[in-house]
C-alpha positions as CSV (number, residue, x, y, z in Angstrom):
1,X,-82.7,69.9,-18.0
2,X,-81.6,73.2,-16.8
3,X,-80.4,71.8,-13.5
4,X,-77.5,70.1,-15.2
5,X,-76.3,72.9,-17.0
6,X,-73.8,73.4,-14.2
7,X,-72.8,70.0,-14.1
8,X,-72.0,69.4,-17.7
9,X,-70.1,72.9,-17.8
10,X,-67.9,71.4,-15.2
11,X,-67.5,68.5,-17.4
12,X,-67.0,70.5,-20.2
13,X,-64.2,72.6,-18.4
14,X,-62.6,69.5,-16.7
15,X,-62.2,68.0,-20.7
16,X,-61.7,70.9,-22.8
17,X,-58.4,71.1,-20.8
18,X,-56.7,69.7,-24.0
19,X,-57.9,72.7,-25.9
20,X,-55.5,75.6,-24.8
21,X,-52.4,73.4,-24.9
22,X,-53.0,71.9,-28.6
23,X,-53.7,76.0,-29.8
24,X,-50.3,76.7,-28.0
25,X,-48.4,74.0,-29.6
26,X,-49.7,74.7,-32.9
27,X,-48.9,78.3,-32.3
28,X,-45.5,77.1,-32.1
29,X,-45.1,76.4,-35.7
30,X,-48.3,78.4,-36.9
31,X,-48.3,82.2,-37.1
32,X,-51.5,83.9,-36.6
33,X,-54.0,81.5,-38.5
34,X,-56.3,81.7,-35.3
35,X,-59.4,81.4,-36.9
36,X,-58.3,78.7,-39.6
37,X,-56.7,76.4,-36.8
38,X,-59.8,76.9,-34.2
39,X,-62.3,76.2,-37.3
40,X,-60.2,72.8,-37.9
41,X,-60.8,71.8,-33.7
42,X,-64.7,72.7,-34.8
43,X,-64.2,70.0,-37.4
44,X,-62.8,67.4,-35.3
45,X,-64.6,68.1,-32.4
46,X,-68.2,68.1,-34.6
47,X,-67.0,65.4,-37.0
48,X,-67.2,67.3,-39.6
49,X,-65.2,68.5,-42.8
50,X,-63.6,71.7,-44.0
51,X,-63.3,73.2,-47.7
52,X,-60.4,75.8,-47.7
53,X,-60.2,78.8,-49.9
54,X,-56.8,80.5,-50.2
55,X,-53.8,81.5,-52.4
56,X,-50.8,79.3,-52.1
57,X,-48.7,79.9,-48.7
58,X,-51.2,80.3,-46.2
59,X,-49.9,77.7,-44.0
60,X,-52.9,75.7,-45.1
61,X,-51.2,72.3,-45.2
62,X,-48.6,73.2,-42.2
63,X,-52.2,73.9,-39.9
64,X,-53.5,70.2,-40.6
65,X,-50.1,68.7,-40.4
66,X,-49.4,70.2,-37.1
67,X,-52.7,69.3,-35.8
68,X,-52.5,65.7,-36.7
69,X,-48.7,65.7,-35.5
70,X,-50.1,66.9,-31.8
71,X,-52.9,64.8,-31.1
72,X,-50.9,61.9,-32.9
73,X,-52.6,60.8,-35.4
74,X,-52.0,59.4,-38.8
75,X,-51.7,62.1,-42.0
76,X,-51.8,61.8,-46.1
77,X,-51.3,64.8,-47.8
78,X,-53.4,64.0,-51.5
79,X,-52.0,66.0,-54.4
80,X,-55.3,66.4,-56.8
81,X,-54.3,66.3,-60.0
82,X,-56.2,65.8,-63.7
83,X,-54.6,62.3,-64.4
84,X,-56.0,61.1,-60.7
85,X,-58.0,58.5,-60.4
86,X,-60.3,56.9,-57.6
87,X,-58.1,54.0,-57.3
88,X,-55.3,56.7,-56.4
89,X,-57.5,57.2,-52.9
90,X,-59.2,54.4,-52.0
91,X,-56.7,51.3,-53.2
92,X,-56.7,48.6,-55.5
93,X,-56.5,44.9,-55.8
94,X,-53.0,43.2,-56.6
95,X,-52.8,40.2,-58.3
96,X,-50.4,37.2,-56.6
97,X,-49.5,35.4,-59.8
98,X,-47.9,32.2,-57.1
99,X,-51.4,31.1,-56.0
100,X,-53.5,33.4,-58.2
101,X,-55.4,35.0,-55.7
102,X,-55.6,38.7,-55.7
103,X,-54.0,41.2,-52.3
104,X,-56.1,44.4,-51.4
105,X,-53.9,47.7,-51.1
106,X,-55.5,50.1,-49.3
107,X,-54.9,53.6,-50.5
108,X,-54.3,57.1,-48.4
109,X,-57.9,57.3,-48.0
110,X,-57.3,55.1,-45.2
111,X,-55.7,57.5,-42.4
112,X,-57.3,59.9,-39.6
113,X,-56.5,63.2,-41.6
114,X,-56.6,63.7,-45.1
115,X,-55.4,66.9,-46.9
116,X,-56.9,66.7,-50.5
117,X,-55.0,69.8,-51.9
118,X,-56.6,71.8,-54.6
119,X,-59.4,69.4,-54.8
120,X,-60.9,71.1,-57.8
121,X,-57.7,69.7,-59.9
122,X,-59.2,66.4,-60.4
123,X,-62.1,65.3,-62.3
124,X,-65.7,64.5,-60.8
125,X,-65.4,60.8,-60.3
126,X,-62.2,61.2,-57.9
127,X,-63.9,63.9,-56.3
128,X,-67.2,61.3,-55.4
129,X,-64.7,58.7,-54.3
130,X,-63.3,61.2,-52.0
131,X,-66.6,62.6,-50.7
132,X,-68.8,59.1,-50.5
133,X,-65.8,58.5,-48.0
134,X,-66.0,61.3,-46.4
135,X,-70.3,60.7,-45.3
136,X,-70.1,56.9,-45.6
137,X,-67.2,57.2,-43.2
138,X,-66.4,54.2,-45.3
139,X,-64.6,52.5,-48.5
140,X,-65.9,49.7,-50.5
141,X,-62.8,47.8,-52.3
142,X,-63.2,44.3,-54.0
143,X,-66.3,44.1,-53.0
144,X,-65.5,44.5,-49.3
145,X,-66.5,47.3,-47.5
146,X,-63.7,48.6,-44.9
147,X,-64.8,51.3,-41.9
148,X,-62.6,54.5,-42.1
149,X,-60.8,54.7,-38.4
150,X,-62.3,57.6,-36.0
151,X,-61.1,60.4,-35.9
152,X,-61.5,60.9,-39.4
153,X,-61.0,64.4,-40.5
154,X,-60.7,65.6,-44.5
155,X,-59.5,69.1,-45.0
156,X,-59.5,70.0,-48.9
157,X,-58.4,73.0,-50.8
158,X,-59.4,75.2,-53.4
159,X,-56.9,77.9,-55.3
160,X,-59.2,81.0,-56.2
161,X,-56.5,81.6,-58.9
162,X,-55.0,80.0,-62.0
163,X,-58.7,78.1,-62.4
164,X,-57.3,76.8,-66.1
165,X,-57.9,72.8,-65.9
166,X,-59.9,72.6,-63.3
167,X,-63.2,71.1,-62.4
168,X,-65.6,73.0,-59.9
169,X,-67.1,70.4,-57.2
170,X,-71.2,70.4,-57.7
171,X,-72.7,72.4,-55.1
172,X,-74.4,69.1,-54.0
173,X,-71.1,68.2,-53.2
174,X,-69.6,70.9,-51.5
175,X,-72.5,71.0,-49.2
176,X,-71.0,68.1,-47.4
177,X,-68.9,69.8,-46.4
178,X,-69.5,71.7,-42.6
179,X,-67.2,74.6,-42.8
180,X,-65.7,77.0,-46.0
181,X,-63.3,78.9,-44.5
182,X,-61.9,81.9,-46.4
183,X,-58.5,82.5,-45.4
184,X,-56.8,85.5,-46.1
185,X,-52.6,87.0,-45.9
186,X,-51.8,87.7,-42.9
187,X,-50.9,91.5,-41.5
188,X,-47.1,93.1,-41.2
189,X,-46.5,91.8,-37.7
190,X,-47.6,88.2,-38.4
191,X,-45.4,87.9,-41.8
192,X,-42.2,89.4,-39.7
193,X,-42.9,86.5,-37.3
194,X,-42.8,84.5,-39.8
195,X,-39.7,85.7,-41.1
196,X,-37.2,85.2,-38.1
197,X,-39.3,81.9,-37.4
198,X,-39.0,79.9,-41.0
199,X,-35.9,82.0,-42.3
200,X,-33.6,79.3,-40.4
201,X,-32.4,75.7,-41.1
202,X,-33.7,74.7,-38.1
203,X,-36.8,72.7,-38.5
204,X,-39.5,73.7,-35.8
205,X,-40.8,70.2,-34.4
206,X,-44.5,69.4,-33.0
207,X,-44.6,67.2,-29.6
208,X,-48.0,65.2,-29.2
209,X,-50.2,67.0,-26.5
210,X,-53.3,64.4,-26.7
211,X,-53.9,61.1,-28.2
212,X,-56.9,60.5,-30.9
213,X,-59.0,58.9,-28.0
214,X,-59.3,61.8,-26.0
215,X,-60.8,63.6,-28.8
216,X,-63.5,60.8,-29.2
217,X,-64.1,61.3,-25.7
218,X,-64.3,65.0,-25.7
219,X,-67.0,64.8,-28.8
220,X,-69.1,62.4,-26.6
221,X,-69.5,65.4,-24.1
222,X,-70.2,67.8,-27.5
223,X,-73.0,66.2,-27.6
224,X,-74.2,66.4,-24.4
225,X,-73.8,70.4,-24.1
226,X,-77.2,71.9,-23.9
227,X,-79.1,73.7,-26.5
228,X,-81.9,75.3,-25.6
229,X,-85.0,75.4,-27.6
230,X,-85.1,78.7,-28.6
231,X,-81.6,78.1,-30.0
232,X,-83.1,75.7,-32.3
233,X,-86.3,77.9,-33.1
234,X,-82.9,80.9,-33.9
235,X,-81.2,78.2,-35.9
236,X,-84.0,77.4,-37.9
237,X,-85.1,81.0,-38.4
238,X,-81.9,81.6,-40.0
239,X,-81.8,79.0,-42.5
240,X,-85.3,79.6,-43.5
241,X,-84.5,83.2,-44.5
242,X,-82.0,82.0,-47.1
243,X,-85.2,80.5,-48.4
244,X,-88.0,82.4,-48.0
245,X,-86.6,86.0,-46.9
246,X,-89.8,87.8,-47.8
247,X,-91.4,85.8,-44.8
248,X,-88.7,87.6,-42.5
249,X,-89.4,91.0,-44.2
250,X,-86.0,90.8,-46.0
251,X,-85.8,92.0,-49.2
252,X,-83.0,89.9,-51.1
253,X,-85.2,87.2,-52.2
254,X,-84.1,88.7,-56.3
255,X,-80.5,87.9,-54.8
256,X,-81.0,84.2,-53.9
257,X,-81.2,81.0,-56.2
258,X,-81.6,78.7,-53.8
259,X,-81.5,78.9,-49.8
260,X,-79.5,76.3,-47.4
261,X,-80.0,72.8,-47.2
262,X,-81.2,71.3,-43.9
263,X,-77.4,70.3,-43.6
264,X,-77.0,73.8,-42.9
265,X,-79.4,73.4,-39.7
266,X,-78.0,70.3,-38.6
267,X,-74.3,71.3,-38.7
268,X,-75.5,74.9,-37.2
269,X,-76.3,73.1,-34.5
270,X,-73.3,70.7,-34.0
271,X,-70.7,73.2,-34.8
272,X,-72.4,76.2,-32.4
273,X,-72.2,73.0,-29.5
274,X,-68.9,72.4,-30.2
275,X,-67.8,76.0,-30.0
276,X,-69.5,76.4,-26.3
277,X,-67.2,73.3,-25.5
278,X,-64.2,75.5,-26.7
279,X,-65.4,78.1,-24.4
280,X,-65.4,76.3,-21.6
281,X,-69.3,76.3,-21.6
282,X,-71.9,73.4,-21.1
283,X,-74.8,75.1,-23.2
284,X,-75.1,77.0,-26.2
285,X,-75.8,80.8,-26.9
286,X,-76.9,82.9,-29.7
287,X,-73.8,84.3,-30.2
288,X,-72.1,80.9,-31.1
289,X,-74.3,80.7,-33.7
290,X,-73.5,83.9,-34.8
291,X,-70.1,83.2,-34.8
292,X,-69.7,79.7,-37.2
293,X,-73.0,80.8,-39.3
294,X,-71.2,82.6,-41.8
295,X,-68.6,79.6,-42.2
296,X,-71.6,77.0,-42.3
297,X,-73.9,78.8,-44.7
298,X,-71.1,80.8,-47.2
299,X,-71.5,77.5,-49.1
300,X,-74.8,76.9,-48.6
301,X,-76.6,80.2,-50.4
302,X,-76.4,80.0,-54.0
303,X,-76.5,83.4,-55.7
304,X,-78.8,84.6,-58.6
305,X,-77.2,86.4,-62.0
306,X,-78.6,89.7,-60.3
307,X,-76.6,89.4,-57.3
308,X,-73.2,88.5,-59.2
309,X,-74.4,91.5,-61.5
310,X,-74.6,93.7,-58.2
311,X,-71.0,92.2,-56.6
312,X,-73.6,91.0,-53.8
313,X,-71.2,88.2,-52.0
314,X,-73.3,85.3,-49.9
315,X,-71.3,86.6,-47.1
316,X,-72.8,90.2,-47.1
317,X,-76.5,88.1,-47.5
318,X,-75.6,86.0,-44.4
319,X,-74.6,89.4,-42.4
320,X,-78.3,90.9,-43.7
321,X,-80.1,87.5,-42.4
322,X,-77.8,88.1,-38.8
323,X,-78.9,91.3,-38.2
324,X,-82.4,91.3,-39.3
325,X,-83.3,87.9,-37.2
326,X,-84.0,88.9,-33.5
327,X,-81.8,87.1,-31.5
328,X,-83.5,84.8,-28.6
């Protein structure tokens, strides 16, 4: 296997081409945002989901718009609301009173990328409409069952503040997703940026750099990338410490509930071989592993009342797991 490391790094570098142009067309109408919009690539390059967490104005919903504007694809933006209901994603069935036979609607559900904004707005039996979609890659309507078109990419939301009204996604539920990205203000440059940029009438367009089939393609050779054995035995070592951390001589098992689901190992694993293919590379190292693990298992990890009594965050746990697992 090792003999065609070199050989599927040059594949890797001939179709990861794509990659630099689509960040600098983004970066066009994006400012800063570099690790939200290279987290949403991960996603579509993994075929996997994201959960955002942000205050309003982040750029949040002009990232996934852009990114589905430049590789031409087709876009619903889903406002979550407390009156939703699943019929409001998936479609309905519409009665033809001429020959009394009934017409299928298909809903927004049925599009490449979905934004479903501020997800935790609407109540838990939209939110399973939205999520059996999301791992069935598929909607059942009027007893038919229709197959979501590839790429299909859902990016939802979640406002830290003004929680009033709203209904927390079970953690069952939230571990389908890959990523949960915390995204933050930006600094003094970036927001001056964005000041002369977006302080004009003029409306900043997005040209199409790639077409949806090309990233199909590029996630065929994803999965191809090499990962060595010893990746897997780091991977694994990892996840097993949000379990058991006395077994890795960590002392934080009084500050974990309940450790990450083998999700967590699996998506480790795609996400860490889709961030090689980002770097140009055609096999997998410990530090991409290290990079998406904190994105993969923030989720993942759920806390005890003693850690929440001691402001201990899952993120600070994840950093203790990184540093005490030796690296292959």
């Amino acid at each position: 296997m090792t003999a065609a490391i070199p050989e599927i790094t040059e594949r890797v570098k001939e179709k990861s081409k794509f990659i630099g142009k689509l960040i600098d067309e983004i970066s066009r109408v994006i400012v800063g945002q570099r690790y939200m919009i290279e987290r949403l690539l991960l996603g579509l390059l993994a075929d996997g989901h994201i959960l955002v967490e942000g205050v309003p104005g982040l750029a949040k919903t002009t990232a996934i718009k852009t990114i589905s504007q430049a590789i031409n694809t087709k876009f619903q933006r889903i406002q979550f609301t407390p009156d939703l209901l699943p019929a409001d994603l998936i479609g309905t069935q519409i009665y033809l009173p001429k020959d009394g036979s009934f017409s299928i609607k298909k809903g927004p559900l049925f599009s490449n990328i979905i934004l479903a904004d501020e997800i935790n707005r609407a109540p838990a039996k939209v939110q399973s409409a939205l999520l059996e979609a999301m791992q069935e890659r598929q909607v059942t309507l009027a007893e038919k069952t229709f197959k979501l078109e590839e790429p299909f990419l859902v990016m939802a939301t979640q406002n830290p503040i003004e929680q009033e009204g709203t209904y927390p996604l079970p953690e069952a539920q939230v571990d389908r997703f890959m990523f949960k990205l915390k995204i933050d203000y930006p600094n003094k440059a970036e927001e001056k940026e964005i000041i002369k940029r977006f302080a004009s009438l003029n409306k900043i367009t997005t040209d199409v750099v790639i077409e949806p089939q090309e990233i199909l393609e590029a996630r065929k050779i994803v999965d191809e990338i090499y990962i060595d054995e010893k990746i897997h035995d780091y991977i694994i070592d990892i996840v097993f410490a949000t379990r058991n951390p006395g077994q890795y001589s960590l002392e934080i098992g009084n500050l974990i509930q309940y450790g990450a689901s083998p999700r967590a190992s699996i998506y480790l694993s795609q996400a860490s071989k889709a961030y090689a293919f980002i770097q140009n590379r055609g096999y997998v190292t410990p530090q991409d592993v290290k990079s998406i693990c904190p994105d993969i298992l923030r989720h993942r990890i759920i806390l005890s009342y003693e850690a929440e009594a001691e402001d201990m965050t899952t993120d600070k746990i994840i950093k203790t797991i990184l540093e005490r697992i030796d690296v292959p």
